[in-house]
N, C-alpha and C positions, 0 to 999 in steps of 0.2 A: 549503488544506492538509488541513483535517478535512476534507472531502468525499473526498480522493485517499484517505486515510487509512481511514476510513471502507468506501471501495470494496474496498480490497486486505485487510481486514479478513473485510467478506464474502466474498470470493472464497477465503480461505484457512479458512474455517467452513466451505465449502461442499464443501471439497476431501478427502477424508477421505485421499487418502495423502499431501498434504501435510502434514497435521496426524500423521502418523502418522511421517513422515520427521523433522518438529521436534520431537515432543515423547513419542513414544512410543520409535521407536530410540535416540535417545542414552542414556536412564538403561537402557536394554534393554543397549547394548553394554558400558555403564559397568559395570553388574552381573556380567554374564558377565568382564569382564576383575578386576574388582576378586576375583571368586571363586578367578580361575587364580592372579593376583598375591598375592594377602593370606589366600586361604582365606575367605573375607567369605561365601559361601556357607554355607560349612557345612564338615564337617572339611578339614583342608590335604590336599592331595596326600600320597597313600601313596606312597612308592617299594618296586616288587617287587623283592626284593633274593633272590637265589637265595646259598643259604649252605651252607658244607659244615665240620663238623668236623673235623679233620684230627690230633689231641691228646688223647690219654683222658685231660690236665689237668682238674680239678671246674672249675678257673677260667674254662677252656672256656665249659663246658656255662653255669655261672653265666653269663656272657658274656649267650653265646644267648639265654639265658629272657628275659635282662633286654631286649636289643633286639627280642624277639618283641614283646613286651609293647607294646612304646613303640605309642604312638598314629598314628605317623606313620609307620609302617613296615610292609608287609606282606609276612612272612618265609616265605621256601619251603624246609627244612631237604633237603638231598641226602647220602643216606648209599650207601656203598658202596663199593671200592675204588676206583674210578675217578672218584669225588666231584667233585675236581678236573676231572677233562675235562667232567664234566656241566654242571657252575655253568658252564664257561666255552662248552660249548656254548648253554647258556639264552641268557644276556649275545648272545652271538653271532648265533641268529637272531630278536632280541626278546622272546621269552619271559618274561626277568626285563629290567629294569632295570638292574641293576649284579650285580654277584657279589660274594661273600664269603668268603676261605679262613680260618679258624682254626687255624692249622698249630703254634699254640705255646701256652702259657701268656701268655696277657694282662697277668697280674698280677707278672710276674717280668724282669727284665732278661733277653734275650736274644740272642746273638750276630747272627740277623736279625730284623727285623721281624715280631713275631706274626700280626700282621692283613695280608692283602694283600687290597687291592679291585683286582676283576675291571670295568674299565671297556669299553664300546663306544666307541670313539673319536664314535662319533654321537652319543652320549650322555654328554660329556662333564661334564655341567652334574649329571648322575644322580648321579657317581662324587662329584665336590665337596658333595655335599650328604649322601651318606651317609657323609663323614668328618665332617663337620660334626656329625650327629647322634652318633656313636660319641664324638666328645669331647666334646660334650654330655652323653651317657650316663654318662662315665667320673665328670662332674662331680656331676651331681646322685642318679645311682640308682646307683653303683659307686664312693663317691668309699674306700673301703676299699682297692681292688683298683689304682685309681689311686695311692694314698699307699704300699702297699707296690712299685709299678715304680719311683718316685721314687725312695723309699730305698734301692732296690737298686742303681739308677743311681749313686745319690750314695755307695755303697759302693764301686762298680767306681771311682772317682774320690778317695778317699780313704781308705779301707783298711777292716776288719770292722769293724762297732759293737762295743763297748766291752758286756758284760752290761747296765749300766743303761740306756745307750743302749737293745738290744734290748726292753730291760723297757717304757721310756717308749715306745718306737715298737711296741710292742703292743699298748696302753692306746688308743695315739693312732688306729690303724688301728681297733681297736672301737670307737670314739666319733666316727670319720669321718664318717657321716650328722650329725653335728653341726658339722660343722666345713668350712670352705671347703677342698674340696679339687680338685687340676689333674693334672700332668700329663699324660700320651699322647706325648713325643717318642723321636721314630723310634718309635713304638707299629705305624704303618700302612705299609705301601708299597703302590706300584699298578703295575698290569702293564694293559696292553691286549691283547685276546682275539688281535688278528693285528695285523700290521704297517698303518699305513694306507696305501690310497690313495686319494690325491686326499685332500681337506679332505672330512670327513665330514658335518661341519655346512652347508658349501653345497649335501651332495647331498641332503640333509633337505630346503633350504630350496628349491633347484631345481624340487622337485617340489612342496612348498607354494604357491609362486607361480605352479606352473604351476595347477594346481588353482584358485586364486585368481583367475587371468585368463583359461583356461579356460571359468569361469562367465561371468565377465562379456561375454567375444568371444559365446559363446554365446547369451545373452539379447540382446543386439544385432543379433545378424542376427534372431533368432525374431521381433521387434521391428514386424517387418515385413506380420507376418500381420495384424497389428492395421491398418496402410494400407491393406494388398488388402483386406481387409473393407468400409474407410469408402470407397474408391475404386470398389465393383462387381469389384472382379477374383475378388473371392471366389464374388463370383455366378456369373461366366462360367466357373468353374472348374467348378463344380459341375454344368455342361450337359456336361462332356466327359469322354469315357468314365471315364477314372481317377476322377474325382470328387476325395472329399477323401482317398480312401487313397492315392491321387498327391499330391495336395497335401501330405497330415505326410509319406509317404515320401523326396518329394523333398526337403522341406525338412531331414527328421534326415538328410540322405545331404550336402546341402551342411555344412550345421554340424559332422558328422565330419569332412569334408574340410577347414573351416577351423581346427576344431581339432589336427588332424594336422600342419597347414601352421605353427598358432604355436608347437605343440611342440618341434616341430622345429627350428626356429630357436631357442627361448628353449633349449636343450638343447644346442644346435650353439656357443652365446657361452658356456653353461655348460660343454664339454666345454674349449671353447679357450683360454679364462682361469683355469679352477679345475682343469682336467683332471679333471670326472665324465665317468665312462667309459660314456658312454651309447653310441660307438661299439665298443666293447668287446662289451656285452648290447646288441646292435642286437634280435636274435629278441624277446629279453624285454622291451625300450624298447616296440618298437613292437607288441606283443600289449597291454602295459597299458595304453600311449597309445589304442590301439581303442578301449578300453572305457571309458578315463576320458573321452575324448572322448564315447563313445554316453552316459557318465550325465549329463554337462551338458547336450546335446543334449534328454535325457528330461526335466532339470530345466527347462530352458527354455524349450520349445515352450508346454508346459500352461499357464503362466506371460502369454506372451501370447495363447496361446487365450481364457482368462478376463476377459483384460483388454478394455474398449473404446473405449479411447480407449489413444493413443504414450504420453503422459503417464503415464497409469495403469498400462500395461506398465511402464515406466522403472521408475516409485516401487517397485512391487511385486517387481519384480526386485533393484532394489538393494538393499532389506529384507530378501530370502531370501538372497541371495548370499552377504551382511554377517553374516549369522546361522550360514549352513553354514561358511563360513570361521572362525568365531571359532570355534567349537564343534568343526571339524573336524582343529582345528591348525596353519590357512594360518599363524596371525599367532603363534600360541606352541605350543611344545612341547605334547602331552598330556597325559605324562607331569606336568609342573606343575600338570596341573589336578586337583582335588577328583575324587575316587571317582563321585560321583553324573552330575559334566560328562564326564568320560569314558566314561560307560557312554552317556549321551546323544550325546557324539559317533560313540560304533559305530553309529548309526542316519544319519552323515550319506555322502552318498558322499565328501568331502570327505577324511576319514579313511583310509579303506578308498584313494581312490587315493595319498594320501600316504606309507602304509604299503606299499603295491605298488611302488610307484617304489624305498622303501628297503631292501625285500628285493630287486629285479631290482639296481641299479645299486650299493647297497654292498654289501648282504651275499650275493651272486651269487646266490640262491638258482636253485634249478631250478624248471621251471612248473608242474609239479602244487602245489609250496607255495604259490605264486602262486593258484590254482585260485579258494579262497575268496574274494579280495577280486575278481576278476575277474568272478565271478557275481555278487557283488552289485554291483559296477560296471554291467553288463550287463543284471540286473532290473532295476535304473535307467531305463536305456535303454529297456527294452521298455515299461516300466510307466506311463513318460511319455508313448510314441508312443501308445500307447492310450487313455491319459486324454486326450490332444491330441484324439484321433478323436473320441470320444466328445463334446467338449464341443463341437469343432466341428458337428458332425452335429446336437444337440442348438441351436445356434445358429442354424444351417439352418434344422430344424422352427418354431425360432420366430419364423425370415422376419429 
């Protein structure tokens, strides 16, 4: 038993991506998730809140300053007449997070709700969390403006205060910041920017998993390069005319093709059961399916170009994948992650096709807005096939 022990011992010393699969990836994935979850990173997730005044109430404005402020929030103020339509266009094609009307006095009992959040139905999770922080706010930096809607409330319910009354609920409103204060019902209501269709949330996640499994079909077939190599085919490849610019050609031209083929299908069970209307944006389905397909393709190839040994492809691929996915938004929203992880997810293509799929299939956009994430979907692609060439060729030279 100590000899077996012993042997498997060394064998996993000598392995560097198995040691790198045991004991480097997990606390690697635990960290990146515990940052999006807990904020363990470093500050929480901001939510872009696009916000419009709508009230020359001070209470307003007070309002505002104080949610600008807050630490967790990153406020886009929209002024103009058409305020309103703007916030609700932000919301609508991503731009902001949630939206914010201030259509009234905050601080005062009013016939409707002062506060309306402007939600995306995709982003449901965005809307719930910025009522969360606004009655959080009311409690600890506002709890003034909270104690005077109470008492106005508790007036409309039992008749004007009384002079002393007024007097003591004067006192009490200055001395708020001392005192536990609540409030905010019927404070908010929420509207959604359009009607939905289809579940919004599955069509986020449609394209998250396609992305997800995308990478992984992709690194499977590239897989392959790594056997033609140890097998001679790679040799005999390199006698006939194509050489190795047939060899990555053909090979990114199949991995398109397989990827087009799971798309397809994972799209076709998500059109049929959740009704995402991928048959709807067929044109725009299948331009950004091209390209997310061509960037996995470019992720993968290089991947096992460098590798030499199946084994070694494997590890190294499920490392990256495991990494572009978490970072990218397969496994959680973006939007919940820290400032700093989402600026590093705009570097993966992970991201870039998640975002593609949610402006083609929810929010219909047309393809010019599409344009950016499709070029860099497509630098992907090229940028891979090239490093592929490169390392092979270089592999070549040295026999």
């Amino acid at each position: 038993m100590g000899a077996i022990m012993g042997a498997m011992a060394l064998t996993l010393l000598r392995d560097r991506g198995a040691l790198a699969m045991t004991f480097v990836l997990p606390p690697l994935l635990f960290l990146l998730f515990a940052a999006i979850f807990s904020g363990a990173g470093g500050d929480a997730g901001a939510l872009k809140v696009a916000a419009a005044r709508l009230t020359p109430a001070p209470a307003a404005e007070a309002f505002l300053d104080a949610l600008a402020a807050a630490p967790d929030t990153t406020l886009r103020l929209v002024t103009g007449a058409d305020a309103a339509a703007r916030v609700e266009a932000q919301v609508r094609d991503g731009r902001a997070d949630v939206g914010l009307l201030v259509r009234d006095d905050p601080g005062i009992v009013t016939p409707a709700s002062p506060l309306v959040i402007v939600a995306d139905p995709g982003r449901a999770v965005a809307a719930a969390l910025l009522m969360a922080r606004i009655q959080t706010l009311f409690t600890t930096v506002l709890p003034g403006m909270a104690l005077s809607r109470v008492a106005g409330q508790v007036q409309v319910l039992v008749g004007p205060f009384s002079p002393e009354q007024a007097r003591r609920l004067k006192e009490a409103v200055a001395r708020a910041p001392e005192l536990v204060a609540g409030g905010g019902a019927e404070l908010m209501a929420r509207q959604s920017v359009e009607p939905a269709q289809g579940q919004p949330a599955v069509t986020y996640y449609a394209g998250a998993i396609a992305l997800l499994f995308l990478l992984f079909s992709a690194v499977q077939g590239a897989a392959s390069l790594v056997e033609e190599r140890r097998s001679g085919v790679f040799d005999r490849i390199l006698m006939t005319r194509g050489g190795i610019g047939a060899l990555v050609a053909g090979k990114f031209a199949f991995l398109l093709l397989q990827g087009l083929a799971l798309l397809a299908v994972l799209f076709a069970v998500a059109q049929l059961v959740y009704g995402v209307d991928a048959a709807g944006h067929l044109w725009s389905w299948l331009v950004v399916s091209v390209a997310a397909a061509a960037a996995a393709a470019g992720v993968a190839l290089p991947l096992a170009a460098a590798s030499r040994t199946r084994q070694q492809a494997q590890t190294l691929s499920t490392f990256v994948v495991l990494l572009l996915s978490a970072v990218g938004g397969s496994m959680a929203p973006r939007f919940l992650m820290p400032e700093w992880l989402q600026r590093l997810g705009d570097l993966t293509p992970t991201a870039w096709g998640i975002e593609a799929y949610q402006d083609a299939l929810w929010r219909g956009a047309p393809l010019d807005t599409l344009l950016p994430a499709l070029a860099v979907l497509l630098a992907y692609g090229a940028a891979g096939a090239l490093l592929s060439f490169w390392l092979l060729r270089r592999a070549a030279r040295l026999g």
